[in-house]
Each structure stands twice: as structure tokens, then as C-alpha cells.
C-alpha positions as CSV (number, residue, x, y, z in Angstrom):
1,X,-32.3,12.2,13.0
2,X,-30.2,11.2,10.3
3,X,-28.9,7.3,9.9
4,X,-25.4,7.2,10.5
5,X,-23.1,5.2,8.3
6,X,-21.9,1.8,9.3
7,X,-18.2,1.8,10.9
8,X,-15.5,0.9,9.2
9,X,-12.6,-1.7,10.6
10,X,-9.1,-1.7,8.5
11,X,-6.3,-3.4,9.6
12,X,-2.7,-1.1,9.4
13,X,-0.6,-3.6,8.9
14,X,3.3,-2.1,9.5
15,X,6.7,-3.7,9.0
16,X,9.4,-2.1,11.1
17,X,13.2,-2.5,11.0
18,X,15.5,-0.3,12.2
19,X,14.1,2.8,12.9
20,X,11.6,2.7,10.1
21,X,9.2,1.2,8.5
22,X,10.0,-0.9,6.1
23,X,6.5,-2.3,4.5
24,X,3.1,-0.3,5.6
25,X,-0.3,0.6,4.1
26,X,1.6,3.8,2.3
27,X,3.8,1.9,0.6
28,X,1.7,-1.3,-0.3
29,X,-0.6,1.6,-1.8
30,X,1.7,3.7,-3.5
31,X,2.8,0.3,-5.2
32,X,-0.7,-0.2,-6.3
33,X,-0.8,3.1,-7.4
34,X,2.2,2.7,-9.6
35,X,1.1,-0.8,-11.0
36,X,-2.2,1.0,-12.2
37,X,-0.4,3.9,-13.7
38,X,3.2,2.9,-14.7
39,X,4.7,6.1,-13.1
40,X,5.7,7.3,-10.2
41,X,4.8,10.5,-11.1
42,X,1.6,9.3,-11.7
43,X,1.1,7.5,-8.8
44,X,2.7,10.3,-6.7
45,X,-0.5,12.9,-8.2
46,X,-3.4,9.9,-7.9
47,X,-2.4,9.7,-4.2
48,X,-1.6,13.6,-3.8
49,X,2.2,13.4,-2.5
50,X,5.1,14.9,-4.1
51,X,6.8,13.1,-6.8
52,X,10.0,13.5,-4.4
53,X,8.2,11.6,-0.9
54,X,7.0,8.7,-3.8
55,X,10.3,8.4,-5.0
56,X,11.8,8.5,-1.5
57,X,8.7,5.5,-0.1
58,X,9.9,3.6,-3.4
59,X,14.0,3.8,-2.5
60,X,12.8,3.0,1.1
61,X,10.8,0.2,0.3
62,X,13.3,-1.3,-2.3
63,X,16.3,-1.0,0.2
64,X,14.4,-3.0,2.7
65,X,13.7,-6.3,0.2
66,X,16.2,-8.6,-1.2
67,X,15.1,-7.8,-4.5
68,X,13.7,-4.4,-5.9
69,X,10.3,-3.8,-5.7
70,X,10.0,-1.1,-8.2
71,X,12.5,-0.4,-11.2
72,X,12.8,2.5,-13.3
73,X,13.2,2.3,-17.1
74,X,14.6,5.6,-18.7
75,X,14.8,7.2,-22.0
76,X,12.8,5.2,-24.9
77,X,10.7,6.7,-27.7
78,X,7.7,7.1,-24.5
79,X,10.4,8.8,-22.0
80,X,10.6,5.6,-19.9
81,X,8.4,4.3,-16.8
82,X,8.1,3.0,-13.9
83,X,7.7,-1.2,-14.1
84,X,6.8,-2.9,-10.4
85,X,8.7,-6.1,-10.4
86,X,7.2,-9.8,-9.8
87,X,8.6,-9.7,-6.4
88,X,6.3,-6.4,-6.0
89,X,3.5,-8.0,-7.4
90,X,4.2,-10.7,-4.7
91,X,4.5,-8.0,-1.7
92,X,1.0,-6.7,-2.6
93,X,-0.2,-10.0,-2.9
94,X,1.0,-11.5,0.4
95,X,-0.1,-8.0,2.0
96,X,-3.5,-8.1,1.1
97,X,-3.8,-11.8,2.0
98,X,-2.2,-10.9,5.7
99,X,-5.3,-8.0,6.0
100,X,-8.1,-10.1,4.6
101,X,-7.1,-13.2,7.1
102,X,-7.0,-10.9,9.9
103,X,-10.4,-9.2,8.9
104,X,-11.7,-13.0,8.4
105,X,-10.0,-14.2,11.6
106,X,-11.6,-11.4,13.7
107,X,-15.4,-11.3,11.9
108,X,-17.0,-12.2,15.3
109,X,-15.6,-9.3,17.5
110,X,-15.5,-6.9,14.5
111,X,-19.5,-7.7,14.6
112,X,-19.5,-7.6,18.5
113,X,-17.7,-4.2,18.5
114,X,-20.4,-3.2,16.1
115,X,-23.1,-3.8,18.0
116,X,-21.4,-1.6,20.9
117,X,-21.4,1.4,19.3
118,X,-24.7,4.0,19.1
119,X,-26.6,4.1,16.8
């Protein structure tokens, strides 16, 4: 019989407000994605959407902050990009932080769970 991989725990941390969802694990990602690549086109491929559902997750996202998470630069001797702002940077940041301290905070029942499960 074939060892079985260890299991995986990952927090899905979600915003809501309104209707939607205003920060989640699509978005923190897709902002990573653009911060790596400096397009949303880019980005859009790397995480197999359309460019059209980035660009609508971007608008999304910076309609829900007080300040843009993503801006646009056009034209330019390079056709423009895609620039993720400070306050971006920050949102990742503070994101990643939340998931880590939860991971952290629940160590002993993530190992507890763990030991539940079959082999």
C-alpha cells in the first residue's frame, strides 16, 4: 500500500460586504500574481482566468478600499502595465499575516486533527 501524503490545512480567509466579497484568497492571489508579472494580462494567464474576470476581481477589489489597490499605466514606449499600489502591497501583507497567525494560533488542533485521520 502506497503512503499517502500528509493533509493539508489552509485558512480561506474572506471579506464580505454587501453582497460580495470584497477581499478573499482569489483576489489576495491574483494581486500577487500581478506584483510578480506587472500585468494583468499576465497575471490573468499564470492563474488561467480570462483577462476580463482579472480585470473585473481588480475593479472589485479597488472599489471596495479607500485607496486603489491596483492602477493601470497606459501607452509608453513598453505599451503600459499594471503597477500594484503601496496600499496593495499592504493588503497582501496584512493578509498573509491574518493566515499565518491563524495557522500559528491553531498548530495544536491542526496536529490533533492530524492524528485523526487514517493512515
Amino acid at each position: 500500500m502506497a503512503a499517502s501524503t500528509p493533509p493539508r490545512f489552509q485558512f480561506r480567509l474572506r471579506v464580505y460586504r454587501d453582497a460580495g466579497i470584497a477581499i478573499g484568497p482569489g483576489k489576495i492571489a491574483l494581486l500577487e500574481a500581478i506584483l510578480q508579472t506587472g500585468s494583468i494580462t499576465a497575471a490573468a494567464q499564470q492563474m488561467n482566468m480570462s483577462y476580463r474576470r482579472a480585470w473585473l476581481l481588480v475593479d472589485e477589489l479597488n472599489r471596495a478600499l479607500r485607496e486603489p489597490a491596483v492602477e493601470s499605466a497606459v501607452g509608453g514606449a513598453r505599451g503600459g502595465g499594471t503597477v500594484v499600489t503601496e496600499m496593495g502591497k499592504e493588503l497582501i501583507r496584512r493578509y498573509r499575516s491574518i493566515e499565518a497567525t491563524a495557522h500559528a494560533a491553531a498548530a495544536d488542533d491542526i496536529d490533533a486533527v492530524s492524528r485523526m485521520l487514517a493512515p
